[in-house]
Every structure is written in C-alpha cells, then in structure tokens.
C-alpha positions in Angstrom: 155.8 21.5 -87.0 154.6 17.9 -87.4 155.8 14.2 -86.5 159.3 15.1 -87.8 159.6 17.0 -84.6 158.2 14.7 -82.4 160.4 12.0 -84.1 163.4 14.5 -83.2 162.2 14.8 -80.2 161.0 18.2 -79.5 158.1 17.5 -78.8 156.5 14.4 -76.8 153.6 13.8 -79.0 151.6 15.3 -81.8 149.3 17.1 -79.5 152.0 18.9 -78.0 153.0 20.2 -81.3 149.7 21.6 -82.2 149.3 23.2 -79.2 152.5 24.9 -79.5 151.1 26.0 -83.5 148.0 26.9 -82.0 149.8 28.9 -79.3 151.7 31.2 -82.2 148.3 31.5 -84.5 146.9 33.2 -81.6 149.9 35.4 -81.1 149.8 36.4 -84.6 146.1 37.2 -84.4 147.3 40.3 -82.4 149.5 41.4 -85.0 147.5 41.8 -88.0 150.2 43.6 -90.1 153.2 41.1 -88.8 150.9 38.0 -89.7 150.0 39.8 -93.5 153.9 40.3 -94.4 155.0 36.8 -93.2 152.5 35.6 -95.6 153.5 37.8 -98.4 156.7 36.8 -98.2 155.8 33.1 -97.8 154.0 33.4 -101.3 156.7 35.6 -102.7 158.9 32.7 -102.0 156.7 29.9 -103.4 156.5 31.7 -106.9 160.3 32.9 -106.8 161.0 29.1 -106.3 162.3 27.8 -109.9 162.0 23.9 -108.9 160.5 21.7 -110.8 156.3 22.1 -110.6 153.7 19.7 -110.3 151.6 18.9 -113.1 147.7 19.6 -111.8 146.7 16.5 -112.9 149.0 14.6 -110.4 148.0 17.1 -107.6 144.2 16.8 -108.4 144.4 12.7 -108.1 146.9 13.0 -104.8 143.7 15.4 -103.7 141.0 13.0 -104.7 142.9 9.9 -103.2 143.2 11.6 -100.3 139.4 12.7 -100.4 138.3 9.2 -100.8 140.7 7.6 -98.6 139.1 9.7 -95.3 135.5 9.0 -96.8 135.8 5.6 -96.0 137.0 6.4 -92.3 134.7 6.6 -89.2 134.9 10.6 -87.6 136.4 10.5 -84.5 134.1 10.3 -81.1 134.9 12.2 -77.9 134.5 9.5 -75.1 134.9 10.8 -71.8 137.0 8.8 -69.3 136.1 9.2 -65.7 138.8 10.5 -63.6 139.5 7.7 -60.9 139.0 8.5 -57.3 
C-alpha cells in the first residue's frame, strides 16, 4: 500500500491507506504462527529472486542521502484545531 493506491484510487488519501495497513498488522498480531510463515516466505522469496542485486555501496549512500535529507527537516507538530460551534 502507498500513494500508488491512492493515485489508483483505492484509497482517498494516504492516511486512509495506513489505517487500512495498520488495521491488518493488528489482525496479524493475533495470529502469531500465520504472521511468522508470511514472513518466511517473504524472505524465502527475496533470496530465491536471481535479479540483478544492489551493490552496498549504492544502498549505504541512498541510506545516508536519505538520513541527511530528513535531518535538515523540522519534526512535525500536532496543532489542535478547535471544532467550530
């Protein structure tokens, strides 16, 4: 899930979708086992996969990038909006 479905159109916004991801983490909480073999199977399937790889070096500087672009951001604030009467 992520703005690719929103773009589609299945959902109206991105906090819609991660309610609806945060909806099936909890349902999988319940289900230990169930929750254990989808991820085996979702590693299984990442080290079956013979595409090409990505040299470490190119993932450690995408990392870093990243890591330094959202230093230079403010954190978010919660600002509470009265409700109007």
């Amino acid at each position: 899930m992520g703005l690719t479905e929103v773009e589609r159109g299945r959902f109206l916004d991105p906090s819609e979708a991660v309610f609806a991801a945060m909806q099936v983490f909890m349902e999988l909480d319940a289900y230990p086992d169930l929750r254990e073999e989808l991820f085996r199977r979702e590693i299984t399937a990442s080290l079956e996969d013979k595409g090409p790889g990505i040299p470490a070096e190119e993932v450690f500087a995408k990392l870093k990038a990243t890591i330094n672009k959202a230093a230079g951001h403010k954190p978010p604030t919660w600002v509470k909006v009265p409700y109007p009467s």
